[in-house]
CHARMM internal coordinates of N, CA and C (Angstrom, degrees):
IC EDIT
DIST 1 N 1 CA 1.4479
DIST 1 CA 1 C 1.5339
ANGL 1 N 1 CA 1 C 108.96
DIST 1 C 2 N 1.1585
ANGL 1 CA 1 C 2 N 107.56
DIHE 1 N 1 CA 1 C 2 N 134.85
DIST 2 N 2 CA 1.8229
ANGL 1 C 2 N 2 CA 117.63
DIHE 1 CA 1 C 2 N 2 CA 176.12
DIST 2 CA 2 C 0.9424
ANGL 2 N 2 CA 2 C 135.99
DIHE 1 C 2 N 2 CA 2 C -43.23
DIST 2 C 3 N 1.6570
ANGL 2 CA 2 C 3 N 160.30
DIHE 2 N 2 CA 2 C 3 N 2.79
DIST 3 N 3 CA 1.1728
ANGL 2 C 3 N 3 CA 161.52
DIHE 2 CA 2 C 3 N 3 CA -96.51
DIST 3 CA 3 C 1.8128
ANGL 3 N 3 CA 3 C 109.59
DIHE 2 C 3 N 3 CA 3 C -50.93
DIST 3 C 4 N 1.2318
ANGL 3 CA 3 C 4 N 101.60
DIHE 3 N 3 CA 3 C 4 N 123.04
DIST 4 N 4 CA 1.8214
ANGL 3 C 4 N 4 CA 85.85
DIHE 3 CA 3 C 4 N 4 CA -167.83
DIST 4 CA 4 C 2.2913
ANGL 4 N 4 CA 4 C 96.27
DIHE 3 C 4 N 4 CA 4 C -93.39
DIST 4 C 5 N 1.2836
ANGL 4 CA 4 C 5 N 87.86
DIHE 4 N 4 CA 4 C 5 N 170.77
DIST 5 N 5 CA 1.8085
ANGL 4 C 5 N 5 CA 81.46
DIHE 4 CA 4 C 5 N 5 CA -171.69
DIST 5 CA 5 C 1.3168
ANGL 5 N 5 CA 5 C 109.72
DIHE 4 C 5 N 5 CA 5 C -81.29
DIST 5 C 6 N 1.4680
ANGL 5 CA 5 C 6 N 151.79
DIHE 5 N 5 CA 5 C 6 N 2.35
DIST 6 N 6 CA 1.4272
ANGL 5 C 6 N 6 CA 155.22
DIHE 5 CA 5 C 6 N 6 CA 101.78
DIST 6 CA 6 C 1.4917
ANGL 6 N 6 CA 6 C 111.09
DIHE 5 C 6 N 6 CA 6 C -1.47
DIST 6 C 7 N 1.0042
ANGL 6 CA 6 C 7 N 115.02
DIHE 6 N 6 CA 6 C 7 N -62.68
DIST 7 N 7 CA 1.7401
ANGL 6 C 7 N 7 CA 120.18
DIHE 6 CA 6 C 7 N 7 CA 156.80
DIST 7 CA 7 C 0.9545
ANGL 7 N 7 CA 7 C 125.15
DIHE 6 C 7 N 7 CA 7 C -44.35
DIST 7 C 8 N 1.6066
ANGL 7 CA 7 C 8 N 107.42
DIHE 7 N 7 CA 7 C 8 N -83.83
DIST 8 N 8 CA 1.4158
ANGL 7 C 8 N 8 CA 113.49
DIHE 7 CA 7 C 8 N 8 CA 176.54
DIST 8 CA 8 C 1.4278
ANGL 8 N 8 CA 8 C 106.61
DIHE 7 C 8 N 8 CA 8 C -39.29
DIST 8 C 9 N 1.2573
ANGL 8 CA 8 C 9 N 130.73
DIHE 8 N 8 CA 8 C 9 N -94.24
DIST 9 N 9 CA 1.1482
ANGL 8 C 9 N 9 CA 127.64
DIHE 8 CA 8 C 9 N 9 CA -163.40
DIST 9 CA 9 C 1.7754
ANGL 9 N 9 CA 9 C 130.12
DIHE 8 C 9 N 9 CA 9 C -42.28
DIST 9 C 10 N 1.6520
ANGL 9 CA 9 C 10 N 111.62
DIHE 9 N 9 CA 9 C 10 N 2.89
DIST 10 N 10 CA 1.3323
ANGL 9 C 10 N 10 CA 120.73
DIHE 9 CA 9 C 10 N 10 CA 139.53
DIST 10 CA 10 C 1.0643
ANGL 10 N 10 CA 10 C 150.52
DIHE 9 C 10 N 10 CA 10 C -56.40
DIST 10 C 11 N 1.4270
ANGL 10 CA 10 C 11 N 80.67
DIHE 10 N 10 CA 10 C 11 N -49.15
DIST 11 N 11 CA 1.4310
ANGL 10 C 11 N 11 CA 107.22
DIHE 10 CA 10 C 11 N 11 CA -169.48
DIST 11 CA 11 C 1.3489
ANGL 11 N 11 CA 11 C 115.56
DIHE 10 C 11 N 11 CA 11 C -81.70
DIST 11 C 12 N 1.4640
ANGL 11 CA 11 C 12 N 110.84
DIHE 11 N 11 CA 11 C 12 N -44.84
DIST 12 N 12 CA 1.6299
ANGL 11 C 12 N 12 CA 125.91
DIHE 11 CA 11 C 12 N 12 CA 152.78
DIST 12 CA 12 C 1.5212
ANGL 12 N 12 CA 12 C 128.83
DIHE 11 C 12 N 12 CA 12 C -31.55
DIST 12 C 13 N 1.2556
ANGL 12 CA 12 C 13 N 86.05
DIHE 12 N 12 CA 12 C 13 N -36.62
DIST 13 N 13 CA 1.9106
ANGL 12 C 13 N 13 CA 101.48
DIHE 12 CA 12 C 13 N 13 CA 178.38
DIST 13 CA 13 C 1.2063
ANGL 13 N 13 CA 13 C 113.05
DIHE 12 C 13 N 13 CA 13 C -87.41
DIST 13 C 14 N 1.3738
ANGL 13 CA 13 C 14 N 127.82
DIHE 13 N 13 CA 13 C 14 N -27.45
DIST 14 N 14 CA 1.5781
ANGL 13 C 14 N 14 CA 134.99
DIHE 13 CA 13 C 14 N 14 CA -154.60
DIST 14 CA 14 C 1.8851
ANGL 14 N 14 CA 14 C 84.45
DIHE 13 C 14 N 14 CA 14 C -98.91
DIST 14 C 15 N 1.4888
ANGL 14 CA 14 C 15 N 120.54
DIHE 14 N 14 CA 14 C 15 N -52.46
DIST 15 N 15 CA 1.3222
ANGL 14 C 15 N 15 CA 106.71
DIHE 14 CA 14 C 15 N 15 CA 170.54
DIST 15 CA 15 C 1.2749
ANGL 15 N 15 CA 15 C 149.52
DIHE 14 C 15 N 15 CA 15 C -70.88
DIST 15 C 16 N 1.9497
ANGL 15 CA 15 C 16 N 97.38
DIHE 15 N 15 CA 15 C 16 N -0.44
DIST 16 N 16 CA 1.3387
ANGL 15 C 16 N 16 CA 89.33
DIHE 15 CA 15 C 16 N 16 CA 177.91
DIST 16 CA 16 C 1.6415
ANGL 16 N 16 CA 16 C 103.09
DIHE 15 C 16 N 16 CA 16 C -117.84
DIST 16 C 17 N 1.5224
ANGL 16 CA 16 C 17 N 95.57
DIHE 16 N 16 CA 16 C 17 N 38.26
DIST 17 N 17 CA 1.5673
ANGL 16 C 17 N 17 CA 112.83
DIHE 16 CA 16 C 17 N 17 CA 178.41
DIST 17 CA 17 C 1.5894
ANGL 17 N 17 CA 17 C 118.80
DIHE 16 C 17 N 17 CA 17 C 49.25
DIST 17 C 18 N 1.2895
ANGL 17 CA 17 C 18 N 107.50
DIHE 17 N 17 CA 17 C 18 N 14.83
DIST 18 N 18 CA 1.8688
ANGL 17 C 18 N 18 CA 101.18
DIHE 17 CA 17 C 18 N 18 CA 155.94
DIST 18 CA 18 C 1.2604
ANGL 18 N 18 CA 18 C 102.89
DIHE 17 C 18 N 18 CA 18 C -74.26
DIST 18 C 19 N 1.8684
ANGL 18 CA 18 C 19 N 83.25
DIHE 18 N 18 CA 18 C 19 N 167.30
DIST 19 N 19 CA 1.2388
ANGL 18 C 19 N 19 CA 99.08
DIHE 18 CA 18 C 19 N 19 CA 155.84
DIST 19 CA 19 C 1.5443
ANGL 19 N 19 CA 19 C 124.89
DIHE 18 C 19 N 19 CA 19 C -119.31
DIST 19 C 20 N 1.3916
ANGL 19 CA 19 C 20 N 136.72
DIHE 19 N 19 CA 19 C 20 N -170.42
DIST 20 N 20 CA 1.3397
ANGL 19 C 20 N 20 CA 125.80
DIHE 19 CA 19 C 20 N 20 CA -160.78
DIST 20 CA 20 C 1.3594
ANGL 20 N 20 CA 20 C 110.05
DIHE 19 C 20 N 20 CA 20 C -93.10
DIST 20 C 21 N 1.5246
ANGL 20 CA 20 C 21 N 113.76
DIHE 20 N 20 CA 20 C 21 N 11.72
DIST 21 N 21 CA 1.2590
ANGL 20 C 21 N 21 CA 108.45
DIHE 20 CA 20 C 21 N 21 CA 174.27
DIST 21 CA 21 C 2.0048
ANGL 21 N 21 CA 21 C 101.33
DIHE 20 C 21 N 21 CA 21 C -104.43
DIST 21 C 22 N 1.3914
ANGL 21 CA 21 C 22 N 117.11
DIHE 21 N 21 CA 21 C 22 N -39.33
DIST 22 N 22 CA 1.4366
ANGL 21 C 22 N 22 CA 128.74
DIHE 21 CA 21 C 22 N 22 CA 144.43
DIST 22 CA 22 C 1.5039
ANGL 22 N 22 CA 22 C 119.11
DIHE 21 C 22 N 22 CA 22 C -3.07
DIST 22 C 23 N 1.3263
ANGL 22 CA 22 C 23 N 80.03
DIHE 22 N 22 CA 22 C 23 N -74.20
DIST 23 N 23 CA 1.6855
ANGL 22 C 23 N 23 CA 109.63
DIHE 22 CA 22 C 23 N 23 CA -163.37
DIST 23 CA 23 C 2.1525
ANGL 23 N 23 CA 23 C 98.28
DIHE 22 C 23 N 23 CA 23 C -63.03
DIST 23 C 24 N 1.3022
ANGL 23 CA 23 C 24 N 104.02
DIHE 23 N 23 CA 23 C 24 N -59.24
DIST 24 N 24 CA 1.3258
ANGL 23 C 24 N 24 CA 106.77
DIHE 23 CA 23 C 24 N 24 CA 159.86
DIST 24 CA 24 C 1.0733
ANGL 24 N 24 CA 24 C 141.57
DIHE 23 C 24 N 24 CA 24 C -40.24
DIST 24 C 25 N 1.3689
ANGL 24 CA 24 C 25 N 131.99
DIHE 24 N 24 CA 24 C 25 N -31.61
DIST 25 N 25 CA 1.5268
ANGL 24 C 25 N 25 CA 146.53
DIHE 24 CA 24 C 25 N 25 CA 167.89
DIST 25 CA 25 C 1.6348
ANGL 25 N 25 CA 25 C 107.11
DIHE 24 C 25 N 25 CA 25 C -85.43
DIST 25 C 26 N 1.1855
ANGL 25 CA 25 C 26 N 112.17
DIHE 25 N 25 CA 25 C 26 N -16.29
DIST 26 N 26 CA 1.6712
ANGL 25 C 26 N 26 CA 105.70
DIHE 25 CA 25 C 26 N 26 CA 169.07
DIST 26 CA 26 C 1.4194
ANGL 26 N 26 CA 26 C 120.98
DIHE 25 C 26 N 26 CA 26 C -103.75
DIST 26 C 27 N 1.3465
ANGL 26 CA 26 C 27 N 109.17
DIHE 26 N 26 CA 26 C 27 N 6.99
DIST 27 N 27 CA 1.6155
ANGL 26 C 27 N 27 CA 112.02
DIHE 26 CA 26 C 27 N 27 CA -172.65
DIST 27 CA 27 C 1.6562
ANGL 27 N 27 CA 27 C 96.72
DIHE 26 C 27 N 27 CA 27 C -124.86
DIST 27 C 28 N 1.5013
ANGL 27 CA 27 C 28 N 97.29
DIHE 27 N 27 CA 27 C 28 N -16.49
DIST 28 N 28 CA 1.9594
ANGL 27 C 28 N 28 CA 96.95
DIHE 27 CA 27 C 28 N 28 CA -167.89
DIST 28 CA 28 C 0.8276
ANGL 28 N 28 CA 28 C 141.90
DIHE 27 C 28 N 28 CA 28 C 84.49
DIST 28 C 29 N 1.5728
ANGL 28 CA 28 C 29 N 108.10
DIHE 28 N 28 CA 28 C 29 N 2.01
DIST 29 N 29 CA 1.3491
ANGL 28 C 29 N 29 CA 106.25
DIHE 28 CA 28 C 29 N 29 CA 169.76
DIST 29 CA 29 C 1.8322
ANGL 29 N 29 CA 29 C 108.51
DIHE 28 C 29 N 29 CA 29 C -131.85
DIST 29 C 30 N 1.3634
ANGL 29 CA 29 C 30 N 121.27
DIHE 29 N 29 CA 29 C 30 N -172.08
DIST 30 N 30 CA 1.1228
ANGL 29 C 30 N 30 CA 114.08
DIHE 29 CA 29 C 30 N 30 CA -113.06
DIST 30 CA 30 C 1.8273
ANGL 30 N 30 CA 30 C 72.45
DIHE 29 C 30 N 30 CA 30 C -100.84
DIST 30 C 31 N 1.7631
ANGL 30 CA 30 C 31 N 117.61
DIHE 30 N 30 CA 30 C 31 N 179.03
DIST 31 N 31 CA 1.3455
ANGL 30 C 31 N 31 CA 115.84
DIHE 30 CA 30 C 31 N 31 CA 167.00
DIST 31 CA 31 C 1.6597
ANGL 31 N 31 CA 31 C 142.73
DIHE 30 C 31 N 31 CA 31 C -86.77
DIST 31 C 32 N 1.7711
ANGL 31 CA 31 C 32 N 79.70
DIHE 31 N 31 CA 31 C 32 N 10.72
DIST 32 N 32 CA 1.4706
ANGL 31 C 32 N 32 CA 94.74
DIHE 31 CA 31 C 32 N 32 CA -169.71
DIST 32 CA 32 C 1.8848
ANGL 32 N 32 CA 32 C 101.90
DIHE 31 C 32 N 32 CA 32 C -84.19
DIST 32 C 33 N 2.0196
ANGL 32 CA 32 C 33 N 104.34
DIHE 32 N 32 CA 32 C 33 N -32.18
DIST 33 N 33 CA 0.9193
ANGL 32 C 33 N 33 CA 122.38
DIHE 32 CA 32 C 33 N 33 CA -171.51
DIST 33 CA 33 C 1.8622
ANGL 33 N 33 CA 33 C 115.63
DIHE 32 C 33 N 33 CA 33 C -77.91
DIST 33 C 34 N 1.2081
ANGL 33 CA 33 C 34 N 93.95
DIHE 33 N 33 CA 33 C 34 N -16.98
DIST 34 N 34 CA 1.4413
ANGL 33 C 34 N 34 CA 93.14
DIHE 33 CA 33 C 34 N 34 CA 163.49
DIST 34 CA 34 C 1.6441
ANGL 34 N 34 CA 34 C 117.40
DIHE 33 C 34 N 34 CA 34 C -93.89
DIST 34 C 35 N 1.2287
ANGL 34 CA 34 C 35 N 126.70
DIHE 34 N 34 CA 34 C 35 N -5.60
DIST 35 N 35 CA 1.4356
ANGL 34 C 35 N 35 CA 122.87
DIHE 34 CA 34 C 35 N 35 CA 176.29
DIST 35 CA 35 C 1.5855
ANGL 35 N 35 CA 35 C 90.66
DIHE 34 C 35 N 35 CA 35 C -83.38
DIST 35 C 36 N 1.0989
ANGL 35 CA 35 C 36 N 133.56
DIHE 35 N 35 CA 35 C 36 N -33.48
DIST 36 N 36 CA 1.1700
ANGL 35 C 36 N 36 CA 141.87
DIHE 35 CA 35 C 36 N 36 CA -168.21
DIST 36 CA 36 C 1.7746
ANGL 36 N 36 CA 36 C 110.26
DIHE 35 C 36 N 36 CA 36 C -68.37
DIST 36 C 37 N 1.3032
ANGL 36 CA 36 C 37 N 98.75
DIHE 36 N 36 CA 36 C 37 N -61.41
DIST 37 N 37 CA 1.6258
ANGL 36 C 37 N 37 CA 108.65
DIHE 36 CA 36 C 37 N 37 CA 156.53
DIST 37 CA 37 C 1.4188
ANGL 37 N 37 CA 37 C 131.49
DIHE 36 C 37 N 37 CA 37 C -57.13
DIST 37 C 38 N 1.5440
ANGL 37 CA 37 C 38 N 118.81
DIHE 37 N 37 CA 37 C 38 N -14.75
DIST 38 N 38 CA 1.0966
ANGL 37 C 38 N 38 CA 110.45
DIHE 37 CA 37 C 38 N 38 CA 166.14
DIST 38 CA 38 C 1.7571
ANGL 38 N 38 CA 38 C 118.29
DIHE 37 C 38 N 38 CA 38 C -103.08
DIST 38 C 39 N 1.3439
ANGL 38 CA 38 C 39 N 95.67
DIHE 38 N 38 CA 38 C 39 N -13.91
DIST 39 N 39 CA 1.4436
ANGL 38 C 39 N 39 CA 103.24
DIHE 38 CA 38 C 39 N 39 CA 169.01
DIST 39 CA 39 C 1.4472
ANGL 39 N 39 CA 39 C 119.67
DIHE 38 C 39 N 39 CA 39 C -79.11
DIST 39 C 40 N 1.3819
ANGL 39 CA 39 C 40 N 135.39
DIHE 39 N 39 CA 39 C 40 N -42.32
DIST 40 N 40 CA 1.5608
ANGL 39 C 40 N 40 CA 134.43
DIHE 39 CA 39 C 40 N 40 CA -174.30
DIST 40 CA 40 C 1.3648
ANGL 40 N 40 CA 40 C 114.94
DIHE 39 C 40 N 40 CA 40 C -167.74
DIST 40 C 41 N 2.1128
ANGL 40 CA 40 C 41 N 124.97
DIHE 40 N 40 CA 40 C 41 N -33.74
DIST 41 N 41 CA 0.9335
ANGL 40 C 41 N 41 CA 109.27
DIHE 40 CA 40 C 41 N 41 CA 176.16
DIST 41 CA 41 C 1.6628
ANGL 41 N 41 CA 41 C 125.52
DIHE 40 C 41 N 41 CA 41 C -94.17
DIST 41 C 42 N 1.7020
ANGL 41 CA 41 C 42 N 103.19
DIHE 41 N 41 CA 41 C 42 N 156.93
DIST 42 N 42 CA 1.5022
ANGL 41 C 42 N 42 CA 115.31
DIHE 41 CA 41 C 42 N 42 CA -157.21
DIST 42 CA 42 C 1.8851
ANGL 42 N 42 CA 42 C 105.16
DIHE 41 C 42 N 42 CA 42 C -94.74
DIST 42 C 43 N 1.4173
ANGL 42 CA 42 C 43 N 117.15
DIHE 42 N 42 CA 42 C 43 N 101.92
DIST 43 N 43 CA 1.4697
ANGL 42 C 43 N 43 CA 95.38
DIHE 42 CA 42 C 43 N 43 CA -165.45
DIST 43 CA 43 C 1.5693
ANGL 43 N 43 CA 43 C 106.16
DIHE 42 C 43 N 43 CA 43 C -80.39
DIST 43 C 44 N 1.7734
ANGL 43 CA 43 C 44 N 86.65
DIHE 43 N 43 CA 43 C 44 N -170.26
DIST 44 N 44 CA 1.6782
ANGL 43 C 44 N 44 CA 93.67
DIHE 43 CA 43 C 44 N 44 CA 178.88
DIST 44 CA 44 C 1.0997
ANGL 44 N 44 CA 44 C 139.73
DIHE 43 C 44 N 44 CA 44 C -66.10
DIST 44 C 45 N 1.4608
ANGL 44 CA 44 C 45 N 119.72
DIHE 44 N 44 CA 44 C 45 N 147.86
DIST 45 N 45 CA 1.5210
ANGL 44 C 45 N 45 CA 110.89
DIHE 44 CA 44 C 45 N 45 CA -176.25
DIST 45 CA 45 C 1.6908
ANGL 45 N 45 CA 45 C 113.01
DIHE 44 C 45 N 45 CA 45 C -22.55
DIST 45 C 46 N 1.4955
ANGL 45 CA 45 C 46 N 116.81
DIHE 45 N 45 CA 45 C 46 N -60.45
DIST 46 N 46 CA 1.5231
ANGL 45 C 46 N 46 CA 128.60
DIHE 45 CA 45 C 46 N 46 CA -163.60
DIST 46 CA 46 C 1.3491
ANGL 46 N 46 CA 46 C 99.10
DIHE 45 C 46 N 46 CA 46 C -55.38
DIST 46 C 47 N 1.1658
ANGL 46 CA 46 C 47 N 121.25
DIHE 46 N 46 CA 46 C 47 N -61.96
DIST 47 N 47 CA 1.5435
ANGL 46 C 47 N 47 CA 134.36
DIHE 46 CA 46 C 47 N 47 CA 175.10
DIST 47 CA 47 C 1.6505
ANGL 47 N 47 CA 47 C 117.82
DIHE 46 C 47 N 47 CA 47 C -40.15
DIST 47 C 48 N 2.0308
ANGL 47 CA 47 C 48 N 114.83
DIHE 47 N 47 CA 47 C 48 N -29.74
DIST 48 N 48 CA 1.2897
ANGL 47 C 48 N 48 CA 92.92
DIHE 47 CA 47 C 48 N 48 CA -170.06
DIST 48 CA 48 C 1.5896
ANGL 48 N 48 CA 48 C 87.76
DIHE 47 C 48 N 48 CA 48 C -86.36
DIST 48 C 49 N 1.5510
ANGL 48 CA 48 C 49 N 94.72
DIHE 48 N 48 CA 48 C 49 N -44.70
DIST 49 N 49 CA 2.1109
ANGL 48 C 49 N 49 CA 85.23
DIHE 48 CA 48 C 49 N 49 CA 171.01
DIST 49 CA 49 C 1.3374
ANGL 49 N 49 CA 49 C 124.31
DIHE 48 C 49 N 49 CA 49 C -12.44
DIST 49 C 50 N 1.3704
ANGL 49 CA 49 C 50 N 113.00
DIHE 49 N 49 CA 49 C 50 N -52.32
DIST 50 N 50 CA 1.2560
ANGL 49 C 50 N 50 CA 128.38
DIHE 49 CA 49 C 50 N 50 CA -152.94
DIST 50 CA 50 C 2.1086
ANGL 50 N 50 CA 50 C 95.30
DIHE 49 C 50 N 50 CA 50 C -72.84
DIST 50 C 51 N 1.1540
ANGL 50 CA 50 C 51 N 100.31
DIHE 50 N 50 CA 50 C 51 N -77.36
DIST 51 N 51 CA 1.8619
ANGL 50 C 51 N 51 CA 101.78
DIHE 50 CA 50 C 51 N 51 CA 156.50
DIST 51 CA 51 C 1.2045
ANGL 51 N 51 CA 51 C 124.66
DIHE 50 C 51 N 51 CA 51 C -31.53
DIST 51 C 52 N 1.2362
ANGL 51 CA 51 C 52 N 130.12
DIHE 51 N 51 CA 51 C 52 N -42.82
DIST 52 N 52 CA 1.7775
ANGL 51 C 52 N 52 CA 122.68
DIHE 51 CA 51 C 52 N 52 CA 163.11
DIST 52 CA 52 C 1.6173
ANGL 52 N 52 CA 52 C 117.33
DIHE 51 C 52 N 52 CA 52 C -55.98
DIST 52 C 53 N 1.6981
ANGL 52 CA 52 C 53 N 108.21
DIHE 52 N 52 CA 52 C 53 N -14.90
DIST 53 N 53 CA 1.2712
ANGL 52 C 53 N 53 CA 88.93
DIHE 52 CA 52 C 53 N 53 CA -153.60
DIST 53 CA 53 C 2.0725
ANGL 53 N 53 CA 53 C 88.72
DIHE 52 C 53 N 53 CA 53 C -100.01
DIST 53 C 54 N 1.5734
ANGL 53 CA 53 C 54 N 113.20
DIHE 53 N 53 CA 53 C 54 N -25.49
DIST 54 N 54 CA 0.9047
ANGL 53 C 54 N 54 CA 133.84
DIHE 53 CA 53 C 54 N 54 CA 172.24
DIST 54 CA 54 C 1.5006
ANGL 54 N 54 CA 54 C 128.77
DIHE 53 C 54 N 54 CA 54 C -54.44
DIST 54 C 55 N 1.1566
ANGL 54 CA 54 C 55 N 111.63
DIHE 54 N 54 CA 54 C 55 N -37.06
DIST 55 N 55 CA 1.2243
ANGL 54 C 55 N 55 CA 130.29
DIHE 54 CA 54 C 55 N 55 CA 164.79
DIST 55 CA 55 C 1.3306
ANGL 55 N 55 CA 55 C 129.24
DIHE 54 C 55 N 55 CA 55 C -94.96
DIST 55 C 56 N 1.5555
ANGL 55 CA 55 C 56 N 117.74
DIHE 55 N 55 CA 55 C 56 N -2.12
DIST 56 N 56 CA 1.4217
ANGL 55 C 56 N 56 CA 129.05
DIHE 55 CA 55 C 56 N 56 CA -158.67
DIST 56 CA 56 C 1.4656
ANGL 56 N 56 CA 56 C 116.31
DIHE 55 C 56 N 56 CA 56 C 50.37
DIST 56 C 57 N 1.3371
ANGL 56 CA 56 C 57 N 150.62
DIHE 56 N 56 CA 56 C 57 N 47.39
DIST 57 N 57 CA 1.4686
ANGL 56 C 57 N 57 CA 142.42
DIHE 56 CA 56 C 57 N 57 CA 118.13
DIST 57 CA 57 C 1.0259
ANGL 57 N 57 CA 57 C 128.93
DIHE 56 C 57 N 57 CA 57 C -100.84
DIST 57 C 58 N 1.4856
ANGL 57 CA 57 C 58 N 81.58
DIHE 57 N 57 CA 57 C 58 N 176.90
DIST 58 N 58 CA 1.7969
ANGL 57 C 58 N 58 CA 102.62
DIHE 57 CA 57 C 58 N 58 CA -169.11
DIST 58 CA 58 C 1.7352
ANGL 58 N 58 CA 58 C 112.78
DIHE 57 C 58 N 58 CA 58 C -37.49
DIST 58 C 59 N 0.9133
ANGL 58 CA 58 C 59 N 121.78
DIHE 58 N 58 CA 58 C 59 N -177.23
DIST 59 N 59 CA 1.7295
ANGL 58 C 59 N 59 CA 122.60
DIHE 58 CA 58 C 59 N 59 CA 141.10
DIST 59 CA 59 C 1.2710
ANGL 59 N 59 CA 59 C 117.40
DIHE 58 C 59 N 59 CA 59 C -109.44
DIST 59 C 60 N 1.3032
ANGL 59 CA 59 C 60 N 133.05
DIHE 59 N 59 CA 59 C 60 N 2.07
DIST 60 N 60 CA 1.3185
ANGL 59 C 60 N 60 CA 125.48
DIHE 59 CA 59 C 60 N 60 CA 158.36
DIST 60 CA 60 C 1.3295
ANGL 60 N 60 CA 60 C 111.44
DIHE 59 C 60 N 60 CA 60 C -100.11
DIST 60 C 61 N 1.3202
ANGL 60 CA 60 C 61 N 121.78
DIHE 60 N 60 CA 60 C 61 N 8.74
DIST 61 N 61 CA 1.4918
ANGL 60 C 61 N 61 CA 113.80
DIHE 60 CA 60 C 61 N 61 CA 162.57
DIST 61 CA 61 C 1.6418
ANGL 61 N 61 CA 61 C 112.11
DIHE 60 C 61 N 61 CA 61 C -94.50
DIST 61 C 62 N 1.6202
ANGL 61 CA 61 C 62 N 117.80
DIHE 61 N 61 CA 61 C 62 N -22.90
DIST 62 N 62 CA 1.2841
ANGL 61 C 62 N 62 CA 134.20
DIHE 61 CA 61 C 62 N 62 CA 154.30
DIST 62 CA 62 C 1.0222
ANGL 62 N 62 CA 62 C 98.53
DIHE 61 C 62 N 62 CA 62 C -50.65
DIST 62 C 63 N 2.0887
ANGL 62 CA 62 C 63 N 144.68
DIHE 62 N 62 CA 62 C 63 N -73.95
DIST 63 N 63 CA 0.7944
ANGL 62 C 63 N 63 CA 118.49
DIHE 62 CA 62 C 63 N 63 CA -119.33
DIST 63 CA 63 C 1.8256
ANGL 63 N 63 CA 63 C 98.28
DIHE 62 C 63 N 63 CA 63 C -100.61
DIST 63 C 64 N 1.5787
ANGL 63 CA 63 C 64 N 107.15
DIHE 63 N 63 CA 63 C 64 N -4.98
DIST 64 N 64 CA 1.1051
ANGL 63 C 64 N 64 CA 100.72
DIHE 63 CA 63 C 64 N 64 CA 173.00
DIST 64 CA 64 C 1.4182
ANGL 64 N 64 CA 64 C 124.02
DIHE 63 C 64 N 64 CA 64 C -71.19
DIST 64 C 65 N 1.2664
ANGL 64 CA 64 C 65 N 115.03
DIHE 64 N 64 CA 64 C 65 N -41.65
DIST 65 N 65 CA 1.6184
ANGL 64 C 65 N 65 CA 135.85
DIHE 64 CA 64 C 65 N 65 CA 175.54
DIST 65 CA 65 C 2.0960
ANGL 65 N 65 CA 65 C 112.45
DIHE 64 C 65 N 65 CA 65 C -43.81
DIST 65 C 66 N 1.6342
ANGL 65 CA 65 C 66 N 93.31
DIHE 65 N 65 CA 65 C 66 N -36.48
DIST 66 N 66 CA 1.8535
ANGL 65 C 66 N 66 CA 93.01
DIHE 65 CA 65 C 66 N 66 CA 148.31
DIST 66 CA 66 C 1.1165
ANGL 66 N 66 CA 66 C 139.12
DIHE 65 C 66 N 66 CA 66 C -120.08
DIST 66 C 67 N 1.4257
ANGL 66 CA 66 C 67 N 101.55
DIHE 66 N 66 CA 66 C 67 N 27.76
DIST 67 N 67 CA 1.6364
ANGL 66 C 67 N 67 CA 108.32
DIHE 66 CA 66 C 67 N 67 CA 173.47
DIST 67 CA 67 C 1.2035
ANGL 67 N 67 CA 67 C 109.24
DIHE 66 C 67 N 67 CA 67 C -167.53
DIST 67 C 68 N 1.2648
ANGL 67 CA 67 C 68 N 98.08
DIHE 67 N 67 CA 67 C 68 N 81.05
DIST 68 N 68 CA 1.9993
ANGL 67 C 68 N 68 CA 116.01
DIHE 67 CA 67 C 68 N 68 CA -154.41
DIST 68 CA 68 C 1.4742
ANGL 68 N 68 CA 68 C 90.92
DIHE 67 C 68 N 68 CA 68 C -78.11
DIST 68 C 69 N 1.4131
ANGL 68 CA 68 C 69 N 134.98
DIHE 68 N 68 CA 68 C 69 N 152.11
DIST 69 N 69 CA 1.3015
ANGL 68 C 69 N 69 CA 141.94
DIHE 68 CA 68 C 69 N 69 CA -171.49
DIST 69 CA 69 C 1.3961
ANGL 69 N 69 CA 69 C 141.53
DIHE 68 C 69 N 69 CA 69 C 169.32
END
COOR INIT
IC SEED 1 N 1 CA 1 C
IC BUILD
């Protein structure tokens, strides 16, 4: 099964023991917008950048995870 980046980026957070307000102050935006991102919405290019760099991957392993192909 596919892992979609709503996932990932849960799961990413829950293991590297932030929390979504954490996770928010290092990406810049706010914590409402990351419940949001981990629930369904897909952010911006800059923004997934911003998560590759946070988590240590690629951005084409980000960018595949929302635009599998």
């Amino acid at each position: 099964m596919r892992q979609h980046f709503c996932d990932w980026l849960y799961q990413s957070r829950v293991e590297k023991g932030m929390s979504r307000r954490e996770l928010a102050r290092k990406s810049g935006v706010s914590p409402y917008m990351i419940s949001r991102y981990e629930e369904e919405c897909t952010p911006k290019i800059q923004l997934i950048i911003k998560f590759a760099k946070i988590f240590n991957e690629s951005p084409d392993f980000m960018f595949n995870l929302i635009y599998p192909g």
